[in-house]
C-alpha positions, 0 to 999 in steps of 0.5 A: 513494502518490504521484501525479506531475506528469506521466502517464508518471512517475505510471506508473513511479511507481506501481511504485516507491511501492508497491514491496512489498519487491521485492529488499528482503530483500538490502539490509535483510539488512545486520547492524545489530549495535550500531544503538543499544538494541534490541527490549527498550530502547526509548529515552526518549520523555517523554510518548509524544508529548503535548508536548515541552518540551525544547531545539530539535531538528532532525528529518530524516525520509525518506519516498518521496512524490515526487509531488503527494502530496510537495508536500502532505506537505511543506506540512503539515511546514511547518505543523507547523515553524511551530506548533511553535517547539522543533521542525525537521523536515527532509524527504528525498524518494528512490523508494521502491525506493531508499529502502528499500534505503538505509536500512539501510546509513545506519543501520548507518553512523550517517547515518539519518533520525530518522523514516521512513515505511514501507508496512505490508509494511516493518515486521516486517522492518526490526524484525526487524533492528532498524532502527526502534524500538517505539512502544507508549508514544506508543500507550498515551500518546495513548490510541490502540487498535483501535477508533480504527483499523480493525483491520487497519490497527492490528494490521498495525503490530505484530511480536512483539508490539510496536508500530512504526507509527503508520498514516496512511492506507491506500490500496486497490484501486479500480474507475474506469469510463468513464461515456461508454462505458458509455452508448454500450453501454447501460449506466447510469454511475450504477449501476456493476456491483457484483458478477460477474452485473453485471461480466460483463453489461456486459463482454458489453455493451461487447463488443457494441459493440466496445468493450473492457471490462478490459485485464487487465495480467499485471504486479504494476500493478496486473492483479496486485493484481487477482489479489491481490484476487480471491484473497481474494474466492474465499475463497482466501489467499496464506497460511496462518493462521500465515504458513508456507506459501504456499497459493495454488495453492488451488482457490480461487486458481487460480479466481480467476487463471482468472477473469483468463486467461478475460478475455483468452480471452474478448476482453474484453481484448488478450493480452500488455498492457504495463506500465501500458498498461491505464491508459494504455488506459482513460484515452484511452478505449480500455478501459471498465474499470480496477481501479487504485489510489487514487492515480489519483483526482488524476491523473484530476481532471486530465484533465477530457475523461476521463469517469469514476467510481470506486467498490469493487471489484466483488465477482466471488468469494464475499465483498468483499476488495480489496488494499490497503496503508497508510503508517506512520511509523516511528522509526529506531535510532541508532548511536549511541544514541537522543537522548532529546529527539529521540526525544520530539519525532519522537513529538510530530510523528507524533501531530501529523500523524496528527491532521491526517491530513484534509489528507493525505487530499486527497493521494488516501489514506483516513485510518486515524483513524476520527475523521479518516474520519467527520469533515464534511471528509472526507465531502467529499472525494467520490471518495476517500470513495467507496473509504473502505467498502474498509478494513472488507475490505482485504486487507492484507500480513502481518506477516512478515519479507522479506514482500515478496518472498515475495509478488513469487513470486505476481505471477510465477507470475500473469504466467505464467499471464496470458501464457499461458506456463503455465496457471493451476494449474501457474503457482500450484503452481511460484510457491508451490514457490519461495514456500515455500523463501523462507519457509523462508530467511527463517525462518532469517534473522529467525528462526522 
């Protein structure tokens, strides 16, 4: 995720890094007949991505970091430029919603990076149209399996049965709070409610004190990855266990959802917040709590008269869960065929940076590496460590072709409900209705 050097673009930017495949469907539905090999030919790679011994190569790689978290990427690119003397790394930054939408024309033209990094929620469908190529022999080369990664992250990189990713880092869901308001209502800052007897207790306190406790935003930013995450606490899912039918108009879900609404009917938060307004709320002291991304840990680091902690999300349902995503690095198809000295290299800087996924961390990510997360370094990174814990119960996307708009129908039908133009069981039932003829369109598309 990125974090901006201004407030009001970290907002916007928020949107647009995490995205999640809004309108993706249209543009990378783009034919890609003859982008260079396919599922079955992966190209030439030496060694998996050990050593490169060949020629110079230039390597142009795209990435959506257009933040803070940009300028430490590109440090690290620097770094990686200067230890390795056979090997030049250029780096493109676009918005995320651009980027993924440009890919695929770029590629279908012969104009597309050597490397791109993904969301989790990209791979299967940029596999499915052959845009990005497997990767299972820098895995099986580097010795690389499961247990180096929490299991979620790993397998998230794999379609049919293949691997496309590398995970970096992961990036969840995380609870700040104000220490100052919670000492004006009585409530101790060091021990942040962790569960929902202590959540709604001190919402009851703040509200006592005419301080308000959560601005429930009825956008995707992030009210609706709140929503996504109580989802799952409740025991519910967005889908089935084959990923063929939208299930969440489950009574679970529709607690969960209701949980929301009743913030709103309850007075523990305004009606009809704006865009990023609970943010906004919570930094200029008008809210105690905010559930956020982790990419606001910087951009709070900033404001040093804000007064504020992070740790997990409470757990409100019947089990831990947060939504989370995770960056992956990628390597794209070639029109015109894949250079076999320049696809060795790619896999040679992907190993490189993974390996040093520590510097990344301070950007505000967890590092997928489990060796990178139990190191001294990262334990020193105090906040963002804090939200570490969440990736043994992250609730990640699935791997399925044009996932991302099939979940767009969830935020949707979840704005609904908060708004209070339909209520939580009608709003759940249409949104999976349309989920599930999108499931179906997309089965068609990239095949069943």
């Amino acid at each position: 995720m990125n974090s901006e050097e201004r407030p009001k673009d970290n907002l916007i930017s928020r949107r647009r890094v995490l995205g999640l495949g809004v309108g993706l469907g249209t543009a990378a539905a783009l034919t890609l007949a003859g982008c260079g090999g396919d599922d079955d030919t992966p190209a030439a790679s030496g060694d998996g991505g050990k050593t490169y011994t060949g020629p110079k190569v230039d390597l142009n790689l795209w990435n959506g970091f257009t933040g803070g978290d940009g300028d430490i990427f590109k440090k690290l690119v620097d770094q990686f430029n200067t230890e390795h003397q056979n090997i030049k790394v250029g780096v493109a930054t676009y918005r995320w919603e651009d980027y993924y939408a440009k890919l695929p024309g770029a590629v279908s033209s012969g104009n597309g990076p050597d490397i791109a990094v993904m969301h989790m929620d990209q791979l299967a469908t940029f596999a499915a149209r052959q845009i990005i190529q497997p990767l299972d022999d820098v895995a099986s080369a580097l010795e690389l399996t499961e247990a180096d990664f929490a299991a979620t992250v790993w397998n998230g990189g794999i379609y049919k049965d293949k691997r496309y990713g590398i995970p970096l880092d992961m990036h969840p869901l995380g609870f700040y709070y104000r220490t100052d308001l919670m000492e004006q209502a009585g409530l101790d800052p060091a021990k942040p409610p962790t569960n929902r007897q202590e959540f709604e207790a001190a919402l009851t306190a703040l509200k006592a004190k005419n301080i308000q406790g959560f601005w429930m935003s009825p956008f995707q930013f992030t009210g609706g990855m709140a929503g996504y995450s109580l989802v799952h606490q409740f025991g519910g899912s967005l889908f089935n266990r084959d990923t063929t039918q939208a299930v969440y108009n489950s009574p679970e879900a529709v607690e969960a959802v209701t949980w929301c609404v009743d913030l709103v009917k309850n007075g523990h938060s305004p009606a009809n917040v704006g865009q990023d307004a609970d943010y906004v709320a919570f930094k200029a002291g008008k809210s105690a709590f905010n559930w956020n991304g982790i990419w606001q840990i910087n951009d709070l680091k900033k404001s040093p008269d804000v007064k504020w902690g992070v740790a997990p999300l409470p757990q409100i349902g019947s089990k831990q869960a947060a939504w989370a995503n995770s960056h992956n690095f990628t390597i794209v198809q070639q029109k015109r065929g894949a250079d076999a000295n320049k696809t060795a290299a790619a896999k040679v800087f992907i190993n490189w940076l993974s390996e040093h996924s520590l510097d990344w961390a301070a950007g505000g990510q967890v590092p997928a590496r489990k060796e990178v997360r139990d190191s001294s370094g990262f334990q020193q990174l105090t906040e963002v460590g804090k939200l570490a814990p969440e990736l043994d119960y992250a609730a990640f996307p699935p791997a399925l072709p044009g996932v991302g708009d099939v979940i767009t129908t969830f935020y949707t039908a979840f704005n609904e409900a908060v708004l209070g133009k339909k209520d939580p069981k009608k709003a759940m039932d249409d949104g999976v209705a349309k989920a599930n003829q999108l499931l179906a369109d997309n089965a068609k598309k990239y095949g069943a």
